[in-house]
C-alpha positions in Angstrom: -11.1 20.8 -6.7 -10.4 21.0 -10.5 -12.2 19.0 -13.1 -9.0 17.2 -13.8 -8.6 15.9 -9.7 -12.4 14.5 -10.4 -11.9 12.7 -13.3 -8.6 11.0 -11.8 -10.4 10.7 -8.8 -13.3 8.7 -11.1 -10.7 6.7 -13.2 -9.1 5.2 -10.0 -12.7 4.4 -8.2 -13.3 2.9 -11.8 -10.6 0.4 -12.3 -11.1 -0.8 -8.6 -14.7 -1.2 -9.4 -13.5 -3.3 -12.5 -11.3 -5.8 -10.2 -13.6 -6.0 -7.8 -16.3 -6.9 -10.2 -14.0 -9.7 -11.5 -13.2 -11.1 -8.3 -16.8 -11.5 -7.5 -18.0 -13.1 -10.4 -14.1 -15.3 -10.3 -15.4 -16.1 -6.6 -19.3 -17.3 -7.2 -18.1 -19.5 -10.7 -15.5 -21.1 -7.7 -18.8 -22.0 -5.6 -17.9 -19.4 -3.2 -19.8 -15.8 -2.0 -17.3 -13.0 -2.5 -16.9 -12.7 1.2 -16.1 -16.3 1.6 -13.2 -15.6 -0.8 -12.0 -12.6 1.1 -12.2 -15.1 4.3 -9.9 -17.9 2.9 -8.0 -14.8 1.8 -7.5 -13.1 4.7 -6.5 -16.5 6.3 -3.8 -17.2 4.3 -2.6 -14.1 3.5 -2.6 -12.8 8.0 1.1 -12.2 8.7 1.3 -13.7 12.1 4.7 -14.8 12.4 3.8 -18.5 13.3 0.2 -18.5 14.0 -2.9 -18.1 12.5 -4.8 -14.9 12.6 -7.9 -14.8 15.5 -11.5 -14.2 14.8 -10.6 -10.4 16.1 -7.8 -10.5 13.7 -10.2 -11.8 11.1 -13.3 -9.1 11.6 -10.6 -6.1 11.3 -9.1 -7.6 7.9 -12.9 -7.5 6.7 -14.3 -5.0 8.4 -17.2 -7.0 9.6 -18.1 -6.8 13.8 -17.3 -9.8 15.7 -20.2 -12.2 15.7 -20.5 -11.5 11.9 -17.1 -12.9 11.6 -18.2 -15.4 13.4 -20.9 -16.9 11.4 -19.2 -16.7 8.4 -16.4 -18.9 9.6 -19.2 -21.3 11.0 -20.4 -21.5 7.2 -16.9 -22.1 5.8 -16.3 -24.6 8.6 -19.3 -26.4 7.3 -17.9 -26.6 3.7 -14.8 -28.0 5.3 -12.6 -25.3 3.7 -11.7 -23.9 7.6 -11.1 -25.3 11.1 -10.7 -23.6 14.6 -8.1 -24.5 16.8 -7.2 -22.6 20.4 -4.0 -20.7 20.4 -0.9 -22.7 22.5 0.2 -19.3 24.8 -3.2 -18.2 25.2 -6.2 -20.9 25.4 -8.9 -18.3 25.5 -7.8 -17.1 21.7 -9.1 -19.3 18.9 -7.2 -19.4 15.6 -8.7 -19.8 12.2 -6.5 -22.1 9.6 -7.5 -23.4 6.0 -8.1 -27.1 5.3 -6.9 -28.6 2.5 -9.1 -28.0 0.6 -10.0 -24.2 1.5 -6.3 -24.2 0.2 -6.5 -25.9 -2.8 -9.6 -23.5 -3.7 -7.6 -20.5 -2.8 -4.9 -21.5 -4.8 -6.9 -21.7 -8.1 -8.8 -18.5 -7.2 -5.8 -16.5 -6.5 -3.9 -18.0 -9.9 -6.8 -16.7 -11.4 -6.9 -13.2 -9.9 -3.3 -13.0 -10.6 -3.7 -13.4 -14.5 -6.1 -11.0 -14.2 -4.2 -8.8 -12.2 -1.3 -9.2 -14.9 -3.5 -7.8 -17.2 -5.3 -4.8 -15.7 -2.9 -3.8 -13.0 -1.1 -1.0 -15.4 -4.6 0.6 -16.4 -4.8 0.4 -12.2 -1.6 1.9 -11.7 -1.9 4.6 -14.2 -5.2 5.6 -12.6 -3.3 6.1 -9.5 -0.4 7.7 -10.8 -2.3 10.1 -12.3 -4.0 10.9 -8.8 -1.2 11.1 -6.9 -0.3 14.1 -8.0 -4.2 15.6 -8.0 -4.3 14.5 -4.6 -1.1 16.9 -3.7 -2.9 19.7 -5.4 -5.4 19.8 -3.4 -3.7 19.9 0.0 
């Protein structure tokens, strides 16, 4: 690789770094632990076409095994921000929904993240325009 390909390479990892860094801190001023965050998140955001996402569904979106999954949604159930219900077609399947309030958090957070996002999401996209084409260099 050429000394150009690392320094995109480093500029990319860099900005990510930056957002992520932001959404942390954005997260524990809320009240919440990042991962928390990414839970109501990944709620909200699961494309289910009707139906909430599962636990499984939930441990792939954040990478987490099973029973981890599990006791985070036990601690988010305790702040009342989710509830579990079991799925209609399948009764063995449990489904993970926001309260109101897990909403209403969500909402702010993600207003925020989108300001945010607003305003460093070029320096993010430039970083990976410019690796883009490092990346096909090195193939």
């Amino acid at each position: 690789m050429e000394k150009h390909q690392y320094q995109s390479l480093a500029e990319f990892r860099y900005q990510i770094r930056l957002f992520v860094h932001f959404s942390e801190r954005a997260a524990r001023e809320a009240g919440l632990e990042p991962q928390h965050h990414q839970l109501l998140l990944a709620v909200k955001g699961f494309d289910s076409h009707g139906d909430g996402p599962t636990v499984g569904d939930l441990a792939d979106r954040l990478q987490l095994r099973h029973n981890s999954t599990v006791e985070l949604i036990d601690r988010m159930e305790e702040r009342h921000m989710v509830h579990r219900r079991t799925r209609e077609a399948d009764k063995r399947q449990v489904i993970v929904e926001l309260t109101k309030t897990g909403e209403n958090l969500l909402e702010a957070l993600s207003k925020e993240h989108l300001s945010e996002i607003s305003q460093t999401g070029p320096l993010l996209v430039s970083a990976l325009q410019r690796l883009i084409p490092a990346m096909e260099l090195s193939r």
